[in-house]
KEDREN-909098 format. One line per 8 residues: number of its first residue (from 1); their letters; for each residue x, y, z of N, C-alpha, C. Coordinates in nm, 2 decimals, padded with zeros to 4 digits. Each point is the difference from the previous one (the first is absolute). Layout:
% KEDREN-909098
NUM) A) X/Y/Z/X/Y/Z/X/Y/Z | ...
***
This chain:
% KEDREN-909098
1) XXXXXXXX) -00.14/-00.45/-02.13/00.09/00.11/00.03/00.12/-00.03/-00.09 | 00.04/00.11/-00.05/00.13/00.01/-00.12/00.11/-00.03/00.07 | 00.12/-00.04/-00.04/00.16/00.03/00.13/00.00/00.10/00.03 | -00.01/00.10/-00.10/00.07/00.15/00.04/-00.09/00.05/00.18 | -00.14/-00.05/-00.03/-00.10/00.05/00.13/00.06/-00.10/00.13 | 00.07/-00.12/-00.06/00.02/-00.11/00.12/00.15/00.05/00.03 | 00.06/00.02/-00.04/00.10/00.03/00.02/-00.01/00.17/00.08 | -00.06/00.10/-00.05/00.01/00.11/00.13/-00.10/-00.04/00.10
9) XXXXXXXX) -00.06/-00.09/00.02/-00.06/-00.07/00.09/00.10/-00.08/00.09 | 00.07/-00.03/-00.05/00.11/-00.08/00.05/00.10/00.10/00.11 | 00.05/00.10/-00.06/00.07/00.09/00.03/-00.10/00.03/00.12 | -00.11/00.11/-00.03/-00.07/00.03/00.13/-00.04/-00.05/00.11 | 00.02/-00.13/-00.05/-00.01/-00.11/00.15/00.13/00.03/00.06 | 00.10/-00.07/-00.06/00.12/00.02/00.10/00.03/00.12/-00.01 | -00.01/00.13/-00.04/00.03/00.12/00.07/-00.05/-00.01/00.11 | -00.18/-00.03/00.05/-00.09/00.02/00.10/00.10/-00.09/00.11
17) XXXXXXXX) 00.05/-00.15/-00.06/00.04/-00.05/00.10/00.12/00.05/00.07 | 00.08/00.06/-00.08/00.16/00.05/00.04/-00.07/00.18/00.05 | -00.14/00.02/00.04/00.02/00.10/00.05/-00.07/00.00/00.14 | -00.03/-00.13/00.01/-00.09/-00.11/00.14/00.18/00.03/00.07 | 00.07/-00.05/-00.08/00.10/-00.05/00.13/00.12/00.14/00.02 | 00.00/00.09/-00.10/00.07/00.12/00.05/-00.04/00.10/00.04 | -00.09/00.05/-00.09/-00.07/00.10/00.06/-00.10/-00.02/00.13 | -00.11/-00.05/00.04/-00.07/-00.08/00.11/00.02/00.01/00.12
25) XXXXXXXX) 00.17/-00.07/-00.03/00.05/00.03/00.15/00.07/00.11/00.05 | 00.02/00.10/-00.10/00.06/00.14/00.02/-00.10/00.04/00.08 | -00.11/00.02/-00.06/-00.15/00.07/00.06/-00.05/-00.05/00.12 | 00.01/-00.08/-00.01/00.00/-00.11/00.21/-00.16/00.06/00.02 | -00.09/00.04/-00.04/-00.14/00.01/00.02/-00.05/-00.08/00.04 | -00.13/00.02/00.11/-00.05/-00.09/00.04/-00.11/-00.06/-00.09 | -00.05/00.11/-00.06/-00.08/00.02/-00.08/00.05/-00.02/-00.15 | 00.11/-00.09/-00.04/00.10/00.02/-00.12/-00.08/-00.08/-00.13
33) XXXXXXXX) 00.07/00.01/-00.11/-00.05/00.01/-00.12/00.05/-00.12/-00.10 | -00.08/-00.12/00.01/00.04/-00.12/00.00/00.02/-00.03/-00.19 | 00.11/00.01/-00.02/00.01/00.00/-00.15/-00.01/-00.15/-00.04 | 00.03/-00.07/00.09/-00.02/-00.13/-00.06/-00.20/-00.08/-00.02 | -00.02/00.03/00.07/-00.19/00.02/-00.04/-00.05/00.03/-00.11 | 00.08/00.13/-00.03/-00.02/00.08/-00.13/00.04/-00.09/-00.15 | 00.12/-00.08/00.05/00.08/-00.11/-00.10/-00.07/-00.08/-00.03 | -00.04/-00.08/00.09/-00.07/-00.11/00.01/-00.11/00.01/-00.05
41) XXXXXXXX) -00.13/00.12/00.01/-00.09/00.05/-00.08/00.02/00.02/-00.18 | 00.12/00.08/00.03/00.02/00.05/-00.16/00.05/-00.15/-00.08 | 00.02/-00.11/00.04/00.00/-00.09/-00.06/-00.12/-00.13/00.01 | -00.09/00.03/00.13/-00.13/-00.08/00.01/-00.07/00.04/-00.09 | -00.02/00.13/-00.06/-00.13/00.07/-00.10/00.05/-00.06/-00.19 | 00.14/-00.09/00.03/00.05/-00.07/-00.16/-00.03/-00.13/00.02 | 00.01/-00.10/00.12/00.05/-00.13/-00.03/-00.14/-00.07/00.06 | 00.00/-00.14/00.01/-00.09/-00.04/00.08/-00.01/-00.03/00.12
49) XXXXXXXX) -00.07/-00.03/00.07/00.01/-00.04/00.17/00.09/-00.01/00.02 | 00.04/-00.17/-00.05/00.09/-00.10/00.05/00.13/00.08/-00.03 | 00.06/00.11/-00.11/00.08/00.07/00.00/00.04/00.08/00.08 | -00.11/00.07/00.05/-00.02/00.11/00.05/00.04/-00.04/00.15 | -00.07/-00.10/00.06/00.03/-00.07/00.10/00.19/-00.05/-00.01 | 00.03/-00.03/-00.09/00.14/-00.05/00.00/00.09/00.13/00.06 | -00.01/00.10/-00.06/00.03/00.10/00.02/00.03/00.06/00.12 | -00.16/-00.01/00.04/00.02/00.09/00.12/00.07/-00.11/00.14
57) XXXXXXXX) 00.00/-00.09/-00.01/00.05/-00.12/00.06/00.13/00.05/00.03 | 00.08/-00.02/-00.18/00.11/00.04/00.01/00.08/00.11/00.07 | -00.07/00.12/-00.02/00.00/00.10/00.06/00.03/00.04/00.17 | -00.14/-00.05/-00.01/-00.03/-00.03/00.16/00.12/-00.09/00.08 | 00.10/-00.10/-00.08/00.07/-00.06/00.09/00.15/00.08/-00.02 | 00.01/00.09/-00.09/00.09/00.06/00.02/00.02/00.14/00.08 | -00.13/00.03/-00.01/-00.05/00.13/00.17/00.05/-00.10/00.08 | -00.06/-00.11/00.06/00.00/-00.07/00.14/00.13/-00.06/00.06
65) XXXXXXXX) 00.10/-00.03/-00.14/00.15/00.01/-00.01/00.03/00.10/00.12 | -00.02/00.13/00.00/00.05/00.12/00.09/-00.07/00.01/00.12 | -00.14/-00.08/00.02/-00.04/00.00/00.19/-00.03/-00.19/-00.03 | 00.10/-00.06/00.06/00.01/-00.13/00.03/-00.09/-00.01/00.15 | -00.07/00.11/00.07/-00.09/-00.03/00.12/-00.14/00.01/-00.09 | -00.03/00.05/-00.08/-00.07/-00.04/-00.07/-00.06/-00.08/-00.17 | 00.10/-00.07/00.06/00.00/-00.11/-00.16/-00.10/-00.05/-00.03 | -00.03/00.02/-00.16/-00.17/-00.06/-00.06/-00.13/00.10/00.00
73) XXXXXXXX) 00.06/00.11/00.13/-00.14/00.11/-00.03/00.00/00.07/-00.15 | 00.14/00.04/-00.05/-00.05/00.07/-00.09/-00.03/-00.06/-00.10 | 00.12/-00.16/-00.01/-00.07/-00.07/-00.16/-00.18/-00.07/00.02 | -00.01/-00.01/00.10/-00.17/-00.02/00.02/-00.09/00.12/-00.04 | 00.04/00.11/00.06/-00.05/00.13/-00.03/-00.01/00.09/-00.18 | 00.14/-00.05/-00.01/00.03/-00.02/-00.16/-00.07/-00.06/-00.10 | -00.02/-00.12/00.02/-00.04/-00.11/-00.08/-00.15/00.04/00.00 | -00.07/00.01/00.13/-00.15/00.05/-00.02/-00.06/00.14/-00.05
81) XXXXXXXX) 00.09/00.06/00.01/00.01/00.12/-00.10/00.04/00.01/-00.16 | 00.10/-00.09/-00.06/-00.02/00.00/-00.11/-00.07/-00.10/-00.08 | -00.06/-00.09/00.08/-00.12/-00.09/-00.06/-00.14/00.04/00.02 | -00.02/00.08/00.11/-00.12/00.10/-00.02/00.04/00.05/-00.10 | 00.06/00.12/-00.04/00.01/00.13/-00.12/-00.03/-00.08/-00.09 | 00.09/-00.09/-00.03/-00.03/-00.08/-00.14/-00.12/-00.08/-00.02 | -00.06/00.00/00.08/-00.16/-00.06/00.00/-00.14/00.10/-00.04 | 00.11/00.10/00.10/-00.11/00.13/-00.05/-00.01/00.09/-00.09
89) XXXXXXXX) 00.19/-00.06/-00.09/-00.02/00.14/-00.03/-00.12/00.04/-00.14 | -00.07/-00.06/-00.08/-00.12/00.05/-00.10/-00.05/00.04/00.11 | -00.07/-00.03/00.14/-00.08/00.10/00.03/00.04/00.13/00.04 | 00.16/00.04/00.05/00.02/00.08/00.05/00.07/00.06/-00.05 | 00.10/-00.03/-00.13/00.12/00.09/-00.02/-00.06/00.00/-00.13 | -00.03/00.16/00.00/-00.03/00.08/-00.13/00.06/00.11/-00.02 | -00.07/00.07/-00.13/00.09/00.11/00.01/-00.04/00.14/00.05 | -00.06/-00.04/00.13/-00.06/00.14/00.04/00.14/-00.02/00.11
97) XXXXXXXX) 00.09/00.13/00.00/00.10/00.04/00.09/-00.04/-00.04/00.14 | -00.12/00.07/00.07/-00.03/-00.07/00.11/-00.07/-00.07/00.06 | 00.01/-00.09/-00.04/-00.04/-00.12/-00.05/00.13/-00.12/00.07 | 00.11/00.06/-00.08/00.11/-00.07/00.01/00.07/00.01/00.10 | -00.01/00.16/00.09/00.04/00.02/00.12/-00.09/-00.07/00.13 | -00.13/-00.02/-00.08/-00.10/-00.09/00.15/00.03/-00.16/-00.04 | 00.06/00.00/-00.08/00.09/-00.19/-00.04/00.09/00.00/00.10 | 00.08/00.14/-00.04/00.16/-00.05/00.08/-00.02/00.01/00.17
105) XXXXXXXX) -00.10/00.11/00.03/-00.03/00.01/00.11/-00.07/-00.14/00.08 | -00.09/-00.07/-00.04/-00.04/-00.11/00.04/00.07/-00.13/00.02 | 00.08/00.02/-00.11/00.15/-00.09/00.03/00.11/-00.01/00.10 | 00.01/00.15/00.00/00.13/00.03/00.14/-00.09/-00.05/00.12 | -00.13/00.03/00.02/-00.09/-00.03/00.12/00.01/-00.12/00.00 | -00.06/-00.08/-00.07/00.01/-00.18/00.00/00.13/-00.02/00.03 | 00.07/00.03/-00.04/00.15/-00.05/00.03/00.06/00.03/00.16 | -00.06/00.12/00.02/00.07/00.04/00.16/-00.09/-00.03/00.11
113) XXXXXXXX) -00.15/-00.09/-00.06/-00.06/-00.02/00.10/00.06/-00.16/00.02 | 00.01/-00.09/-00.14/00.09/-00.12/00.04/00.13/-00.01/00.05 | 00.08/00.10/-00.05/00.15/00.02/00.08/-00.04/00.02/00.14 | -00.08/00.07/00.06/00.03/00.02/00.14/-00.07/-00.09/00.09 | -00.12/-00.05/-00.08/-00.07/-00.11/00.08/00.07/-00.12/00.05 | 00.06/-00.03/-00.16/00.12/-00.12/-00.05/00.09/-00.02/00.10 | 00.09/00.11/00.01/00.12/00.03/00.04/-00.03/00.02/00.21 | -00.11/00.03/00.03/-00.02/-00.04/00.17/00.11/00.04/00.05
121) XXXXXXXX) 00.03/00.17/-00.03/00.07/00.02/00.11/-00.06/00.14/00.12 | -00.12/00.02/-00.09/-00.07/00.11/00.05/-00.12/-00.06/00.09 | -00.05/00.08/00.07/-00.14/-00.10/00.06/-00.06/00.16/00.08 | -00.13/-00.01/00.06/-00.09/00.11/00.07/00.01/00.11/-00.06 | -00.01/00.12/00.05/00.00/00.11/-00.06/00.10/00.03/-00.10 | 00.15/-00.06/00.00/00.04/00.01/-00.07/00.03/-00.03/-00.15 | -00.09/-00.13/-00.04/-00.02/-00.10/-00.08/-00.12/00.11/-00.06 | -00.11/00.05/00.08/-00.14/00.11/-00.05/00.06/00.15/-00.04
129) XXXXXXXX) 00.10/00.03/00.08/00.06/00.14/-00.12/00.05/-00.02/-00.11 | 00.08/-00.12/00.01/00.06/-00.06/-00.10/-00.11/00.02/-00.14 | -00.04/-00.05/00.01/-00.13/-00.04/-00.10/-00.09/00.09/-00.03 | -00.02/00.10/00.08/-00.13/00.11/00.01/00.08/00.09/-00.06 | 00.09/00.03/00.06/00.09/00.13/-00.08/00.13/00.00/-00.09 | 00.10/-00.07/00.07/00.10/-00.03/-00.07/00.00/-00.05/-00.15 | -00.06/-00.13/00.01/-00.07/-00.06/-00.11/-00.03/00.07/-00.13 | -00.11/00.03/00.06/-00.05/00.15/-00.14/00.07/00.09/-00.01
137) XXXXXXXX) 00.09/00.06/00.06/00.08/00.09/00.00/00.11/-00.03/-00.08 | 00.07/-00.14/00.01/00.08/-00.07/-00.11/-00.08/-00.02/-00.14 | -00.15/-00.04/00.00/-00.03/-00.03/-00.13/-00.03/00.18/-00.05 | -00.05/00.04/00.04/00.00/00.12/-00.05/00.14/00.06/-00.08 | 00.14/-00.01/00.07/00.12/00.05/-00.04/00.00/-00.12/-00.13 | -00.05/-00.08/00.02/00.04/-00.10/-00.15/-00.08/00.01/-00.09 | -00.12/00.04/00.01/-00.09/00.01/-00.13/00.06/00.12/-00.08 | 00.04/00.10/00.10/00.09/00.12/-00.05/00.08/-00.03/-00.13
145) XXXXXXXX) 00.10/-00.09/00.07/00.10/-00.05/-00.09/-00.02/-00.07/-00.12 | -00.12/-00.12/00.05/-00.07/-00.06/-00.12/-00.02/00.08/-00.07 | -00.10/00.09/00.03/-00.09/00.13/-00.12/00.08/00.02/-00.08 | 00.14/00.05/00.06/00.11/00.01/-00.09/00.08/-00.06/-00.09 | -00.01/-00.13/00.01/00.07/-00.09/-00.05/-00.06/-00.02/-00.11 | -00.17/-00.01/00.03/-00.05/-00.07/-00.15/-00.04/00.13/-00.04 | 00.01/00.12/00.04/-00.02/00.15/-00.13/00.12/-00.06/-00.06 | 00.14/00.02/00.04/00.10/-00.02/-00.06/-00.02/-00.09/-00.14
153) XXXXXXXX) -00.05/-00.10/00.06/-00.04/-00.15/-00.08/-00.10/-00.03/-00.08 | -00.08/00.13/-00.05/-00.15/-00.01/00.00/00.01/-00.07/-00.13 | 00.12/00.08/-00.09/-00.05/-00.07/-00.14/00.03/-00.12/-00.07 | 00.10/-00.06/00.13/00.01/-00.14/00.00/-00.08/-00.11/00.06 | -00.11/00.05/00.11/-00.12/-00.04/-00.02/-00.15/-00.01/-00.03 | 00.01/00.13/-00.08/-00.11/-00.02/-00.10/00.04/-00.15/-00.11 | -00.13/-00.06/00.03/-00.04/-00.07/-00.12/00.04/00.04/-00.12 | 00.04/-00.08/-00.11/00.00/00.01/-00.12/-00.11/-00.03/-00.10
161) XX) -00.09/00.08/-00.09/-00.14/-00.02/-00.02/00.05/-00.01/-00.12 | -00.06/-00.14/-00.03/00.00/-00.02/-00.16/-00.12/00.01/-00.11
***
């Protein structure tokens, strides 16, 4: 990857992140639209695992910064999400558009099924809506966003064919 592609790479990360922490909580959804998943992806589909994992670590401990009753869910939740993506991504991140929205989708899921399991504050029926509906209903709003992110981005991740 050239600077010019790492560098608006760079940017679209921390836009996504600076719009995790302002916009996010305007919306107060239950079902809300996790831009930082989307970050963490748009940077697992460039680096390797162990990067990718750094990342989302990182990440994850600066979400858990803001619910100290749940400290470690999200950098746990984080980290296994951006060391999956980056593991998978030759098999999964291509350039078929949706394609990339059933990436980001699977991601937000992995993530909110370890954040809430992790984090033990939900239990019985509540813990099973959680997961049956809400869940998907979050990953759904974020593949949205994903979709959008990497149209935006497409021609910074096409391959360069020599």
């Amino acid at each position: 990857m050239n600077s010019g592609r790492s560098w608006l790479t760079a940017l679209m990360f921390a836009f996504l992140v600076g719009l995790h922490f302002t916009v996010r909580p305007i919306l107060d959804w239950r079902s809300g639209i996790d831009f930082m998943v989307v970050a963490v992806l748009l940077v697992a589909v460039r680096v390797r695992p162990g990067t990718a994992a750094l990342v989302g670590f990182l990440l994850g401990l600066i979400a858990d910064a803001l619910t100290p009753e749940a400290f470690g869910a999200g950098a746990l939740a984080m980290t296994i999400v951006g060391f999956g993506a980056s593991s998978l991504k030759a098999a999964f991140f291509a350039e078929n558009v949706a394609l990339n929205a059933v990436f980001v989708f699977v991601g937000k899921l992995v993530h909110d099924i370890v954040f809430v399991v992790a984090e033990r504050r939900l239990g019985g029926m509540t813990l099973l809506t959680q997961l049956v509906w809400w869940t998907p209903l979050a990953a759904l709003a974020t593949a949205l966003v994903g979709l959008l992110v990497m149209t935006l981005l497409r021609p910074t991740l096409e391959r360069r064919r020599t």
